[in-house]
Wavefront OBJ file of the C-alpha trace (Angstrom):
o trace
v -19.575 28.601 -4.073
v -19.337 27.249 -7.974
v -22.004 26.466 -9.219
v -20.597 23.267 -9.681
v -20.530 22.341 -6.590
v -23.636 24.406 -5.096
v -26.166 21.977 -2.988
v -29.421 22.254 -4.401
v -30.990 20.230 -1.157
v -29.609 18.883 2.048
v -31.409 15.930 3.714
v -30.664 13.955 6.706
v -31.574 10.330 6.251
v -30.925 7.432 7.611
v -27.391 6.531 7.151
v -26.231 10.160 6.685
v -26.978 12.807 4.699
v -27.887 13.247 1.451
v -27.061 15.793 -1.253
v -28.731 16.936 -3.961
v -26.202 19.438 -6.414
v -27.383 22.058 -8.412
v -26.082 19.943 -11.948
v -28.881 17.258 -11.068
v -26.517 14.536 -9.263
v -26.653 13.555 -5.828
v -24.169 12.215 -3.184
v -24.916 9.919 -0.228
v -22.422 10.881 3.006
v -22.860 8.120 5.687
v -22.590 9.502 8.965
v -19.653 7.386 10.040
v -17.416 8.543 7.335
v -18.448 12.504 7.769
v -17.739 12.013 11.759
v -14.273 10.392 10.555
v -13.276 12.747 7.917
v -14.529 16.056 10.081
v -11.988 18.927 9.373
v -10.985 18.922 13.393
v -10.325 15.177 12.920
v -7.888 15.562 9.931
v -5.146 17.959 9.190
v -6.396 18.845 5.641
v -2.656 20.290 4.524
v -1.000 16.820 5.017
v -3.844 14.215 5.121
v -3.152 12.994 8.255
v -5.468 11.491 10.820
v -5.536 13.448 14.118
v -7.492 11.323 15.756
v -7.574 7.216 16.523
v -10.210 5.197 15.084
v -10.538 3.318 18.078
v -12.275 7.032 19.184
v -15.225 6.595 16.751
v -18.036 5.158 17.406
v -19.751 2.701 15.279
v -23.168 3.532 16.272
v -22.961 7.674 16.068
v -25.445 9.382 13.576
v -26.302 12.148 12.268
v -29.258 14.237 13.846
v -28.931 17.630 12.090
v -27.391 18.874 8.840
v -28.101 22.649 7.285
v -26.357 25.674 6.039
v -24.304 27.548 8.739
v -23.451 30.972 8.430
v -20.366 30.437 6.391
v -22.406 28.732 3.994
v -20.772 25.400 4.654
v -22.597 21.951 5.622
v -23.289 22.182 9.351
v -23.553 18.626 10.734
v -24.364 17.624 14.352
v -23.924 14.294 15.489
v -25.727 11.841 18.154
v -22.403 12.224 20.337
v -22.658 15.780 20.159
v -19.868 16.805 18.232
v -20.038 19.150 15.727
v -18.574 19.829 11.928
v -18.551 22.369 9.555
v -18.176 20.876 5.665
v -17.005 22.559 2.925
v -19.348 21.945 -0.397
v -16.429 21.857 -2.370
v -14.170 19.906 -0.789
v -17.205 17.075 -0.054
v -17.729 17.265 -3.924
v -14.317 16.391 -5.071
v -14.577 13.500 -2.423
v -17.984 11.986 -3.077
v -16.972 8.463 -3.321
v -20.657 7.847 -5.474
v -19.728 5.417 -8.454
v -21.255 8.091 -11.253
v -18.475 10.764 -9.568
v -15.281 8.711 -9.398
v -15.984 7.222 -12.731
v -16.659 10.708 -14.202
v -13.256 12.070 -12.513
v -10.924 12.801 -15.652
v -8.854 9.603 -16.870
v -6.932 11.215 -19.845
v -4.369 9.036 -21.212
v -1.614 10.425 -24.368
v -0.354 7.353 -25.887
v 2.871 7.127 -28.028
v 3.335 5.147 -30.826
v 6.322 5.085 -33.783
v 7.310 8.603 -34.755
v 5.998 10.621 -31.709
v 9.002 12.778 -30.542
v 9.933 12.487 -27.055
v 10.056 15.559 -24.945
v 13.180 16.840 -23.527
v 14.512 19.474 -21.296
v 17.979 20.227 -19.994
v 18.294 19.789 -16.487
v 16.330 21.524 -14.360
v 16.498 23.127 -11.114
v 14.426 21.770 -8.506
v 11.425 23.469 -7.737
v 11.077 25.046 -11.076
v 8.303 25.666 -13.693
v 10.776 23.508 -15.946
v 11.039 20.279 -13.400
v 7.145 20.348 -13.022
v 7.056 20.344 -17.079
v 9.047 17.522 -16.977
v 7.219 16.006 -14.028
v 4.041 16.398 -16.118
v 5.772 14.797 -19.578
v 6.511 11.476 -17.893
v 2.963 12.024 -15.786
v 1.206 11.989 -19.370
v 3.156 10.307 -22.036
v 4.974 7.675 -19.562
v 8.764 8.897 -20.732
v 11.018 11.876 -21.188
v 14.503 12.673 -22.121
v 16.654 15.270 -19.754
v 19.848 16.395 -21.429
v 23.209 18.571 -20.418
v 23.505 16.043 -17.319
v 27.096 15.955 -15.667
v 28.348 12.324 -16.235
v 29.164 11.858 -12.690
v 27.350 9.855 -10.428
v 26.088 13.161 -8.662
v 24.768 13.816 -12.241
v 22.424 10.901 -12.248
v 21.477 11.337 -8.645
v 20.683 15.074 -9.522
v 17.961 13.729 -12.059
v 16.671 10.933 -10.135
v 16.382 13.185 -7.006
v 13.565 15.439 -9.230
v 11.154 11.953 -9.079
v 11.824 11.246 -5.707
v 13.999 9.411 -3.400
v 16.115 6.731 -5.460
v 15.302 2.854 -4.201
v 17.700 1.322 -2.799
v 19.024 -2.384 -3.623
v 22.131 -4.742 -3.132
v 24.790 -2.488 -4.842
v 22.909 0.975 -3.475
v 21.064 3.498 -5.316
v 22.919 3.494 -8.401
v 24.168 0.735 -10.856
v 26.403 0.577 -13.520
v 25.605 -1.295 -16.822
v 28.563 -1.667 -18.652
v 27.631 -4.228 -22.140
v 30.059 -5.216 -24.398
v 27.738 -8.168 -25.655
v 26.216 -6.620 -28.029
v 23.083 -8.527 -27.989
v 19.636 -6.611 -28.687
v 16.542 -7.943 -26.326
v 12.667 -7.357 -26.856
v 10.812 -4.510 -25.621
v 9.341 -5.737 -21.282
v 9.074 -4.521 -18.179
v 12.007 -4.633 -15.757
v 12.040 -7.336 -13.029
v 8.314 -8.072 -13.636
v 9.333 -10.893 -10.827
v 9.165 -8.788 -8.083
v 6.162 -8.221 -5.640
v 6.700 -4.339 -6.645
v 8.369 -4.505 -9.995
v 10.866 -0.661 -9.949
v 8.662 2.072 -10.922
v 10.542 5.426 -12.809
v 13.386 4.479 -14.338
v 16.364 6.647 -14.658
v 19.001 5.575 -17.387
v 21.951 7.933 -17.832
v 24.605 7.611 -20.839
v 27.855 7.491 -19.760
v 29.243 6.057 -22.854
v 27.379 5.133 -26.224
v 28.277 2.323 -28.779
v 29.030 3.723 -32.225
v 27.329 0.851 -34.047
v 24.237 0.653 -32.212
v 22.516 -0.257 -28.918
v 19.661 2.134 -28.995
v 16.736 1.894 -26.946
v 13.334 0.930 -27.743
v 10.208 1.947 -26.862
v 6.848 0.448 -26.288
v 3.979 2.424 -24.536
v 2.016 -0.816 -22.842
v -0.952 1.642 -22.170
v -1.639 2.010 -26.050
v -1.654 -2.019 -26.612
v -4.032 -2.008 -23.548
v -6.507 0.570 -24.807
v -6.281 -0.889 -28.499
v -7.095 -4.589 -27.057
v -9.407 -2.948 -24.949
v -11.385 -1.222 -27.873
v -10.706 -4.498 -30.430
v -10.144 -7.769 -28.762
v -12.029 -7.247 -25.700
v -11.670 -10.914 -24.514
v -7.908 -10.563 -24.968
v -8.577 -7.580 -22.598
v -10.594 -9.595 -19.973
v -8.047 -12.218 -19.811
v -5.420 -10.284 -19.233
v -6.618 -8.039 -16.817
v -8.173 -10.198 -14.923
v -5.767 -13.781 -14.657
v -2.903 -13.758 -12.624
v 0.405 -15.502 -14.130
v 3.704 -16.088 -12.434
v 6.636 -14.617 -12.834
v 10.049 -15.698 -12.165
v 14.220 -15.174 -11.536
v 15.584 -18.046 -10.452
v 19.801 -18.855 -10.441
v 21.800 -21.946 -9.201
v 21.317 -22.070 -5.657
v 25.180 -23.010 -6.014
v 25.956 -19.995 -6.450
v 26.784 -17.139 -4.226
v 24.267 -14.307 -3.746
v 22.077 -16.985 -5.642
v 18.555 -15.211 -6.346
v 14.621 -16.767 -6.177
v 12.188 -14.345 -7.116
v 9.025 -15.206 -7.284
v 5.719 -12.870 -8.240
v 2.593 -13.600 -9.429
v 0.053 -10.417 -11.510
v -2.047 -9.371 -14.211
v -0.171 -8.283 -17.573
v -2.348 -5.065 -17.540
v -3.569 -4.077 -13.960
v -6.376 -1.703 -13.828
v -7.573 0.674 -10.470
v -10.604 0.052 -8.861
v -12.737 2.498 -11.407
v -11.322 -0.377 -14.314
v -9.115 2.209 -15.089
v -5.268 1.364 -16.965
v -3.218 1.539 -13.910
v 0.340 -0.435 -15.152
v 1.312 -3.250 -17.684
v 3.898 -6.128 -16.281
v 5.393 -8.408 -19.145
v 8.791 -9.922 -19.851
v 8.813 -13.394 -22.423
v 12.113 -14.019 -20.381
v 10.606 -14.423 -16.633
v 7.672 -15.568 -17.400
v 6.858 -18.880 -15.886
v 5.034 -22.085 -16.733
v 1.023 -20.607 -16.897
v -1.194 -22.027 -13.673
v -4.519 -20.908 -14.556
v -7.549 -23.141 -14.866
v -7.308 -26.092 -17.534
v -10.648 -24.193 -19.449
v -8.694 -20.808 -19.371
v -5.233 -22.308 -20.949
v -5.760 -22.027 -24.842
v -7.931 -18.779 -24.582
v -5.307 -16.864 -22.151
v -2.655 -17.996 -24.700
v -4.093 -16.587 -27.686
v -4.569 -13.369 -25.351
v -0.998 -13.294 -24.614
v 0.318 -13.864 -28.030
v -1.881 -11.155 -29.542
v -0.509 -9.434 -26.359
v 3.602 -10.055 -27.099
v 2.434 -9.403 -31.428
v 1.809 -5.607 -30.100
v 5.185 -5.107 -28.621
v 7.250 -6.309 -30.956
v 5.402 -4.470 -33.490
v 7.418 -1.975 -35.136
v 5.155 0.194 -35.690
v 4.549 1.418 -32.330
v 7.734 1.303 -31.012
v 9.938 4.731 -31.124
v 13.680 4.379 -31.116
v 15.923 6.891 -29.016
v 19.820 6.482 -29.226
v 21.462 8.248 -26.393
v 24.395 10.028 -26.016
v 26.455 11.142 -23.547
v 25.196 13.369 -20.759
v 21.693 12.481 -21.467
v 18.703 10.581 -19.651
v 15.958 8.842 -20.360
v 13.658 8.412 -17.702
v 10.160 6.316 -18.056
v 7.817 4.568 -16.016
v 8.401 1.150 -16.211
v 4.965 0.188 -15.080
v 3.930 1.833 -18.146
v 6.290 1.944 -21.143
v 8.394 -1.747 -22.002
v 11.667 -1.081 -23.055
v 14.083 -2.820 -25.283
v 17.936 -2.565 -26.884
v 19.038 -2.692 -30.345
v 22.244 -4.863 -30.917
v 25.383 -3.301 -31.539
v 29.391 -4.406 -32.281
v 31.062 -4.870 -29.581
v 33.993 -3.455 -31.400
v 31.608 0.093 -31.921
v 33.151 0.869 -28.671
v 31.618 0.461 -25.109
v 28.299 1.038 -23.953
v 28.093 2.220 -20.262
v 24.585 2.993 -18.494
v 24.260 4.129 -15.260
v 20.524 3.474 -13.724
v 18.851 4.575 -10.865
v 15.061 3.915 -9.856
v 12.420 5.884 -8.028
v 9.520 4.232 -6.843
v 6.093 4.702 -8.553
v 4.316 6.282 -5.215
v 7.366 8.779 -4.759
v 7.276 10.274 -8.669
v 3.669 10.812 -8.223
v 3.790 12.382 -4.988
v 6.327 14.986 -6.780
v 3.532 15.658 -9.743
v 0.952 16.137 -7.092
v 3.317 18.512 -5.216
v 4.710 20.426 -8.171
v 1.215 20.876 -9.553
v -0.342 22.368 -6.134
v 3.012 24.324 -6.118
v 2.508 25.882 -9.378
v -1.090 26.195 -9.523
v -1.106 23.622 -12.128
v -3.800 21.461 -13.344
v -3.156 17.595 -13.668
v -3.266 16.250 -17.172
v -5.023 13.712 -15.278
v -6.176 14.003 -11.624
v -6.467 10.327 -11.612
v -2.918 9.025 -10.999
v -2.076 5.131 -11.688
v -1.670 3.477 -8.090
v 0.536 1.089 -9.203
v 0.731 -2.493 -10.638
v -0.460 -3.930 -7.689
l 1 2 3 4 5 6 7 8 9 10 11 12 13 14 15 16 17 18 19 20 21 22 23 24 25 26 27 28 29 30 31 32 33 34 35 36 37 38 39 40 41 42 43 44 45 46 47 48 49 50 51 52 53 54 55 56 57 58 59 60 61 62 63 64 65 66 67 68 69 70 71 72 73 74 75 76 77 78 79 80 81 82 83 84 85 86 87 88 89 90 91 92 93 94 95 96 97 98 99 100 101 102 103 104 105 106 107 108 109 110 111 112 113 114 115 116 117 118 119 120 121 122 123 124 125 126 127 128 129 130 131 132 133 134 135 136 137 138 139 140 141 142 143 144 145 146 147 148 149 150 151 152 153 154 155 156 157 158 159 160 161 162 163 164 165 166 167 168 169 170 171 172 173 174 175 176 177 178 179 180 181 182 183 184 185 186 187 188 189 190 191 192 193 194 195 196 197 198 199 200 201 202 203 204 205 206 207 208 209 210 211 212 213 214 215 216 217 218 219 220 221 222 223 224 225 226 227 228 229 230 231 232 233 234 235 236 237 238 239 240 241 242 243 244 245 246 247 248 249 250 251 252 253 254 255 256 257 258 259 260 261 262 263 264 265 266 267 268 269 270 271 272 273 274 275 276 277 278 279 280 281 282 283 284 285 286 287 288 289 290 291 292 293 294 295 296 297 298 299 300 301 302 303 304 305 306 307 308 309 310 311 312 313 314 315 316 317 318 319 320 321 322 323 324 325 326 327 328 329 330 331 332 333 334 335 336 337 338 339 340 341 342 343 344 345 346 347 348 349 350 351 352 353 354 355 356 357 358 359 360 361 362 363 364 365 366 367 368 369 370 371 372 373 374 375 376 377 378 379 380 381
């Protein structure tokens, strides 16, 4: 065993058992959860439960708990089952507040000048596709270049995330703009229950006079507010505010979405977990009359940070390349162009949030890796 995760003492006590580790810290084990989690119980290599819970009993306990021969926890139980425990593994799954809020929580933030990382596509599998897996894992974006411009192209670099989402016009859409119009740095479709979560934009065609993208990491405003204007923080971390898409119901395929959630969302350790924002969908505020003028001054200082040039970073695209960035993370925006520059043709594919970080998980344990930060975001909800 490391000494890290050596047991000093083992007692049984009432609820469970308790350990005392060889650093000084302790971890409480209720019975219930080590007779639900025992290694016969659980397939360790995929996580899932062998056994129902409608098989455990509420009122089981532990009567014995000491070194076996192994040196693993031995732990016998008032129904007279038996599990072996490895210190290690009940370490990195202590669930006492001082361990998950000492887990490791690194977060790189970008802000005006930071270069973007890039590789050429890579093969699936690979040392490179984990690299890139790790880029958007830590800095919220990447660029992949050399990328066919057919649509097997794009599906080739969404595939590396995960499986592409599916909606209305399938897994890929084309955005062909000849507007020209430029729009401020948000998050994409903030008005959905589960707003999309990696983002996969692919240049097909660029403008000549313009249309670059724009670049916002939402996690830097967050930590910044966080560390300067912590009632700004608060209030919009904790208030939920609607969100909404709403066309003429005259229409065909006419569209009502409706979604309600905290600009910045945090885990359950009060950890940054994702940002939602768009000026466009954002509905008439509903919180309490007492809350109104403070939450607004929260939100403008909030909307001041993104359209703040100096943290925004500016990538023009060109042909065969893609940007790909977690839009639960990073707000992006479009400079405006002339529509006479030429046409401007994106194709876009998304990849939910759980999927991309099931792939960093994998490729890491593939390659021996470690995380840049164990702790992955859940999501914005």
């Amino acid at each position: 065993m490391e000494l890290e995760t050596a047991a000093s003492t083992i007692e049984v006590t009432e609820s469970g058992v308790l350990i005392r580790w060889s650093d000084g810290s302790r971890s409480r084990f209720h019975g219930l959860w080590l007779r639900d989690n025992c290694p016969s119980s659980v397939d360790r290599r995929t996580g899932r439960r062998m056994q129902s819970l409608t098989e455990l009993n509420p009122d089981v306990f532990v009567l014995l708990a000491e070194y076996d021969d192994n040196g693993d926890l031995l732990v016998e139980f008032s129904d007279g089952h038996e599990s072996a425990f490895d210190f290690g593994w009940l370490r990195a799954h202590s669930y006492e507040p001082h361990d998950r809020l000492g887990r490791p929580r690194t977060i790189s933030t970008f802000r005006a000048g930071q270069p973007i990382a890039e590789v050429d596509l890579p093969i699936v599998g690979s040392l490179e596709h984990g690299d890139l897996l790790d880029a958007v894992a830590e800095w919220g974006v990447a660029l992949v270049g050399s990328v066919p411009l057919e649509a097997s192209g794009t599906e080739r670099v969404a595939e590396l995330f995960g499986v592409a989402r599916e909606s209305s016009v399938g897994h890929l859409r084309d955005v062909v703009s000849d507007d020209g119009l430029a729009f401020d740095p948000h998050t994409v479709e903030a008005y959905r229950y589960m707003p999309p979560g990696v983002m996969v934009l692919h240049c097909i065609e660029a403008n000549s006079t313009g249309g670059d993208i724009v670049l916002v990491d939402g996690f830097q405003i967050a930590l910044d507010l966080q560390d300067h204007d912590p009632n700004a923080f608060d209030a919009l971390t904790q208030l939920r505010v609607p969100f909404v898409k709403q066309t003429s119901p005259d229409v065909s395929h006419a569209e009502d979405f409706r979604s309600t959630g905290t600009v910045i969302s945090l885990d359950r350790d009060y950890a940054l977990a994702g940002i939602r924002f768009d000026e466009k969908s954002l509905a008439p505020l509903d919180v309490d009359p007492p809350q109104v003028e403070d939450y607004y001054r929260s939100l403008i200082t909030f909307a001041k940070a993104v359209n703040d040039p100096g943290r925004a970073v500016q990538v023009r695209l060109e042909p065969g390349q893609v940007l790909v960035f977690d839009n639960q993370r990073v707000l992006h925006g479009r400079t405006g162009f002339i529509a006479s520059g030429g046409r401007r043709h994106m194709r876009l594919a998304t990849v939910d949030r759980d999927e991309f970080h099931g792939q960093v998980r994998s490729a890491r344990a593939r390659h021996g890796r470690k995380a840049v930060d164990e702790r992955l975001a859940a999501g914005c909800n």
